[in-house]
C-alpha positions as a Markdown table, in Angstrom:
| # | Residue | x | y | z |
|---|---|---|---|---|
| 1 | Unk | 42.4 | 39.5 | -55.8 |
| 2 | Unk | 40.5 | 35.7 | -56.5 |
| 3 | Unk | 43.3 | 34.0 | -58.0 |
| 4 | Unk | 40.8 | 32.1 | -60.6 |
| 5 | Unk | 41.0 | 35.4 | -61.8 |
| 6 | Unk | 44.9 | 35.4 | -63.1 |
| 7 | Unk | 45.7 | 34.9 | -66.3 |
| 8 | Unk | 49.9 | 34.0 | -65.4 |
| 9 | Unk | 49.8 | 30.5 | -65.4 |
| 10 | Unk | 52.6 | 30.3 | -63.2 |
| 11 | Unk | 50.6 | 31.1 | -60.5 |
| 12 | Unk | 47.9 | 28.6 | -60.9 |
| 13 | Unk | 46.8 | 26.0 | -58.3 |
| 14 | Unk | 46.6 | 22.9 | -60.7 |
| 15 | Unk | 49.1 | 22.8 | -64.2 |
| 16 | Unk | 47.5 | 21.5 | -66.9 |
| 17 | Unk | 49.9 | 20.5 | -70.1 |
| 18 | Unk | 49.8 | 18.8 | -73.6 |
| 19 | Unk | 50.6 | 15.0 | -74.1 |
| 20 | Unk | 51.1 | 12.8 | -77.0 |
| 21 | Unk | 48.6 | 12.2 | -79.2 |
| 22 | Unk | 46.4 | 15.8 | -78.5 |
| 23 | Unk | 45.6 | 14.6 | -74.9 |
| 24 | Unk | 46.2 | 16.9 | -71.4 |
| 25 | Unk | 47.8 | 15.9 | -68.4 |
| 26 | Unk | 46.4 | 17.5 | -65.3 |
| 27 | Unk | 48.6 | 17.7 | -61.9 |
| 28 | Unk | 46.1 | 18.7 | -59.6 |
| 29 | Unk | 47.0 | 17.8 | -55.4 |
| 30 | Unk | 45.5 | 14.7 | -54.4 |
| 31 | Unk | 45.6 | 16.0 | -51.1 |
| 32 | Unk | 47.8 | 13.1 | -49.2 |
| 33 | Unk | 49.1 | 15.4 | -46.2 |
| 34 | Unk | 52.6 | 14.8 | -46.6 |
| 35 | Unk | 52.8 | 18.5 | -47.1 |
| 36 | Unk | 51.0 | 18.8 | -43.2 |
| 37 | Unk | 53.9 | 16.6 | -41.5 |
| 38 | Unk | 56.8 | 18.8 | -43.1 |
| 39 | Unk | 55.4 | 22.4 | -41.7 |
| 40 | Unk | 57.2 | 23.4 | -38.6 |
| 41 | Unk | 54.8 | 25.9 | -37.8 |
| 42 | Unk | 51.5 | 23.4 | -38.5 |
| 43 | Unk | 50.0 | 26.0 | -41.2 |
| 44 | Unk | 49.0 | 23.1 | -43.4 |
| 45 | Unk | 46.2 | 21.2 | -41.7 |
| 46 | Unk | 43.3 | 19.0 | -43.4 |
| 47 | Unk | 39.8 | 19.7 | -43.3 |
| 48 | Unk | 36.5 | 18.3 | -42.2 |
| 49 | Unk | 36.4 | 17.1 | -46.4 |
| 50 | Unk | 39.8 | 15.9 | -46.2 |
| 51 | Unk | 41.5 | 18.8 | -47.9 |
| 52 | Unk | 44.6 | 20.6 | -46.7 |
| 53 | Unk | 44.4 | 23.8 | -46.3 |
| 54 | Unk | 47.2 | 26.6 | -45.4 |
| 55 | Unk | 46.6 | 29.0 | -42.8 |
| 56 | Unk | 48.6 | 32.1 | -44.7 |
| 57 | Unk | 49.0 | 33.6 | -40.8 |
| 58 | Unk | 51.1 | 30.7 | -39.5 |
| 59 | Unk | 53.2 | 30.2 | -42.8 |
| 60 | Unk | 56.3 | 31.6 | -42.3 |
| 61 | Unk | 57.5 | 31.2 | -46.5 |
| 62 | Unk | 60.2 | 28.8 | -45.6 |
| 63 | Unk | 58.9 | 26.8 | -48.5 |
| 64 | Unk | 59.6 | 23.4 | -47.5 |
| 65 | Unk | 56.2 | 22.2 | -48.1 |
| 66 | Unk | 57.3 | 23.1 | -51.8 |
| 67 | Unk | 60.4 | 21.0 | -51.8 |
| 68 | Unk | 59.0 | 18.2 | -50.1 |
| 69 | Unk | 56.1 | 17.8 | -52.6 |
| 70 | Unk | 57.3 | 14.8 | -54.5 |
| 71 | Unk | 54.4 | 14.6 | -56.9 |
| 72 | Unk | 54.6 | 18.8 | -57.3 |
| 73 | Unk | 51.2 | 19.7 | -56.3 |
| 74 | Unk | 52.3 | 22.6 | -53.7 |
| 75 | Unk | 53.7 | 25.8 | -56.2 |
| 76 | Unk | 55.2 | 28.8 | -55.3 |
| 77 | Unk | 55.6 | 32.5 | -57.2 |
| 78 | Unk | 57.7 | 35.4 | -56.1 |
| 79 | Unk | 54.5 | 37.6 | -56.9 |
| 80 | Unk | 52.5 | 35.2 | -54.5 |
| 81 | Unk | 53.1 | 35.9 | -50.6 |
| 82 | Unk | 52.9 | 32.1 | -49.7 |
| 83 | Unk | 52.7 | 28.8 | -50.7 |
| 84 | Unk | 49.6 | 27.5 | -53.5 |
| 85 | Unk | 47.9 | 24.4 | -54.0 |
| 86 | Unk | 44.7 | 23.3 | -55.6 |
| 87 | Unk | 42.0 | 23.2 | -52.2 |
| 88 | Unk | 39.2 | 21.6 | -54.6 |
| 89 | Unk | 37.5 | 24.9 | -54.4 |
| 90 | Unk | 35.6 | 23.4 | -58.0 |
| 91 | Unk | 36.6 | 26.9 | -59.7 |
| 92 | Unk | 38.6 | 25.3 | -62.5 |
| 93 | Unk | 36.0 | 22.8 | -63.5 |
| 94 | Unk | 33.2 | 25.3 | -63.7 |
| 95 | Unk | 34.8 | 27.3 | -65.5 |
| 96 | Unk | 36.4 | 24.6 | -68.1 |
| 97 | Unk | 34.8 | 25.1 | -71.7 |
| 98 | Unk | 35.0 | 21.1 | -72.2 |
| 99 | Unk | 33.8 | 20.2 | -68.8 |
| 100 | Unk | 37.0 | 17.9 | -69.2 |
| 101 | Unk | 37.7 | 18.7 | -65.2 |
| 102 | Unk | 35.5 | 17.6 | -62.1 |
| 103 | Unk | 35.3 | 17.9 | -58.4 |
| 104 | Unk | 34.8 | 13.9 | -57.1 |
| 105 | Unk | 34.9 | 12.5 | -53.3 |
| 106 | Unk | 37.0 | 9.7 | -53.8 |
| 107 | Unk | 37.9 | 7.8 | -50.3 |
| 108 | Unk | 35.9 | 10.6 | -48.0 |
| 109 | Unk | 38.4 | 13.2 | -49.9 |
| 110 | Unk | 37.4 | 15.5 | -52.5 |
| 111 | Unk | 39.6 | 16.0 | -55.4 |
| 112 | Unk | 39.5 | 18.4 | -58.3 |
C-alpha cells in the first residue's frame, strides 16, 4: 500500500495543523541526521540528496529514533511496521489543492 494513499492522519509523514489567525503550521523533517547517530543497527542513513532514509530490513522497531526526535519529525503507528518520516518524496505538495507546500534544495538538502 503507497502511504500517500491513507486517509488516517496519524500515519502521515509530515503533520500539518491550524494556527492563530486561519494560518497552518507544517512539521515536516528537515532532515538533520540526528535520527542516523541514535540507530544501533545504522538503518537510518542519508542519501546522495542529503535525505535520511530508513532501511525497513535493518530496523529492528526499537523506536529510539522516535524518542530522540526533538523537533518530532520521525512518527510512529501501531498499524505501521516501522518507523515514518517525510523522505521529500514531493507527494504532499503535488497533490496540495493550494500549492501551499513545495519540495526546495536548501544547503545541498532537499526539503518538503
Amino acid at each position: 500500500m503507497a502511504w500517500y494513499k491513507e486517509s488516517d492522519r496519524d500515519k502521515s509523514a509530515i503533520r500539518i495543523s491550524a494556527v492563530d489567525q486561519g494560518g497552518f503550521s507544517v512539521l515536516v523533517c528537515d532532515q538533520c541526521g540526528v535520527c542516523m547517530g541514535m540507530c544501533s543497527t545504522m538503518a537510518l542513513s542519508a542519501d546522495d540528496n542529503g535525505v535520511v532514509r530508513l532501511d525497513k530490513k535493518a530496523c529492528v522497531g526499537c523506536l529510539v529514533c522516535v524518542g530522540e526526535c526533538l523537533r518530532g519529525y520521525m512518527h510512529y503507528h501501531d498499524d505501521v511496521a516501522a518507523p515514518f518520516k517525510c523522505i521529500a518524496c514531493g507527494i504532499c505538495a503535488s497533490k496540495c489543492p493550494n500549492g501551499a507546500l513545495l519540495i526546495a534544495n536548501e544547503g545541498g538538502v532537499q526539503h518538503a
